[in-house]
C-alpha positions in Angstrom: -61.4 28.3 0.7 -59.0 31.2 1.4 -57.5 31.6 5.0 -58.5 34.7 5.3 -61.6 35.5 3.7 -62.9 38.9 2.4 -66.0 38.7 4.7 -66.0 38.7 8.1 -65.9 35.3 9.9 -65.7 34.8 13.4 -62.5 34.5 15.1 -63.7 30.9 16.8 -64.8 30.1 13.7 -61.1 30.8 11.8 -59.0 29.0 14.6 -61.0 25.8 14.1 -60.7 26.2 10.0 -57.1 26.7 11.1 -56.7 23.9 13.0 -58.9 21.5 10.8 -55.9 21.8 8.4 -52.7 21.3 10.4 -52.7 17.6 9.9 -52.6 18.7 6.3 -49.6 20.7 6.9 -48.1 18.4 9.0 -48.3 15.9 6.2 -46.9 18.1 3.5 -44.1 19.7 5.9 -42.9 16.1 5.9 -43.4 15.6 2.8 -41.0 18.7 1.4 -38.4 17.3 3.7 -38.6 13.9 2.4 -38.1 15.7 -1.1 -35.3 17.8 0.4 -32.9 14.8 0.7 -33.5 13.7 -3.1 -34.9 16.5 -5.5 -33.7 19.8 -3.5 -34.6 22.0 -6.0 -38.3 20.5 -6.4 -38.8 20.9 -2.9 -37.6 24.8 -2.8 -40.7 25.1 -5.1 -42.7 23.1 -2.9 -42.3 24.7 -0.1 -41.9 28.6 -1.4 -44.9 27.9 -3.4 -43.2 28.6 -6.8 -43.6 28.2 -10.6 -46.3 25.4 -11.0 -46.4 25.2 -7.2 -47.8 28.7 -6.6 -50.9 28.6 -8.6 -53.0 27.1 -5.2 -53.2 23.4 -6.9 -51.3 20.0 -7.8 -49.1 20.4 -11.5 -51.2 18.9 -14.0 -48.1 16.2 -15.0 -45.7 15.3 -12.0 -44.1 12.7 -14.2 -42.7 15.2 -16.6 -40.6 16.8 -13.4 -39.9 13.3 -12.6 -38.3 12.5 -15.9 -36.0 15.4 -15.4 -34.7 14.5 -12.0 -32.0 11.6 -13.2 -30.7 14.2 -15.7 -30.3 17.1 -12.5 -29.1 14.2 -10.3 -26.1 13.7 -13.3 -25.5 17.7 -13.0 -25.1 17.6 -10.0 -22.8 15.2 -9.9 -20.6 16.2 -12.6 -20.9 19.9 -11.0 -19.2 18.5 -7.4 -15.9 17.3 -9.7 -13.5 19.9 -9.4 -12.0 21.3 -12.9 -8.3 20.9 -11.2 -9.2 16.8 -10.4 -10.4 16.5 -14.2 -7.1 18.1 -15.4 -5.2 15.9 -13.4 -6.4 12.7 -14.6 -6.2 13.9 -18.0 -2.5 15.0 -18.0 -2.2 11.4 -16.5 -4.2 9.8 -19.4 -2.2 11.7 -22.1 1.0 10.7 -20.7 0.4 7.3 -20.0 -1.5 6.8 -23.9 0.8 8.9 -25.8 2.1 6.3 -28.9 5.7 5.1 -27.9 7.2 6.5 -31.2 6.4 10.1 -30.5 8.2 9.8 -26.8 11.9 9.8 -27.9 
């Protein structure tokens, strides 16, 4: 049922359909934020109603988005390692493993 639907309905008669489905919302607001802390990106679509999200029911396979969230999770991580850190350590590695021959 849409909110707002073409034909006239009472206004009584809106504010109870209204308020039939706020435990609904209450449920998926908590729900989004839940996601928020874990799988940010999911919950954006979530919540903006986005991509799969947007079409007004459930994606058809929510384990193929789960299967993708360890591989984001390792993203991010490697994304949060400065480049500078990583060139640091690996000057250190190449001086401290260089062959002793070659250092004269």
């Amino acid at each position: 049922m849409r909110i707002f639907p073409t034909t006239a309905m009472p206004i009584e008669r809106l504010l109870l359909e209204l308020k039939s489905r706020q435990a609904d919302l209450d449920v998926r607001r908590a729900l989004v934020a839940k996601l928020d802390k874990r799988r940010a990106f999911m919950a954006a679509a979530i919540r903006n109603r986005t991509g799969a999200h947007g079409r007004g029911e459930p994606p058809r396979d929510p384990a193929r988005f789960l299967d993708l969230a360890p591989a984001n999770d390792e993203l991010d991580r490697r994304a949060s390692v400065s480049l500078e850190a990583l060139q640091s350590k690996s000057d250190k590695f190449s001086r401290t493993a260089s062959p002793r021959h070659l250092s004269a």
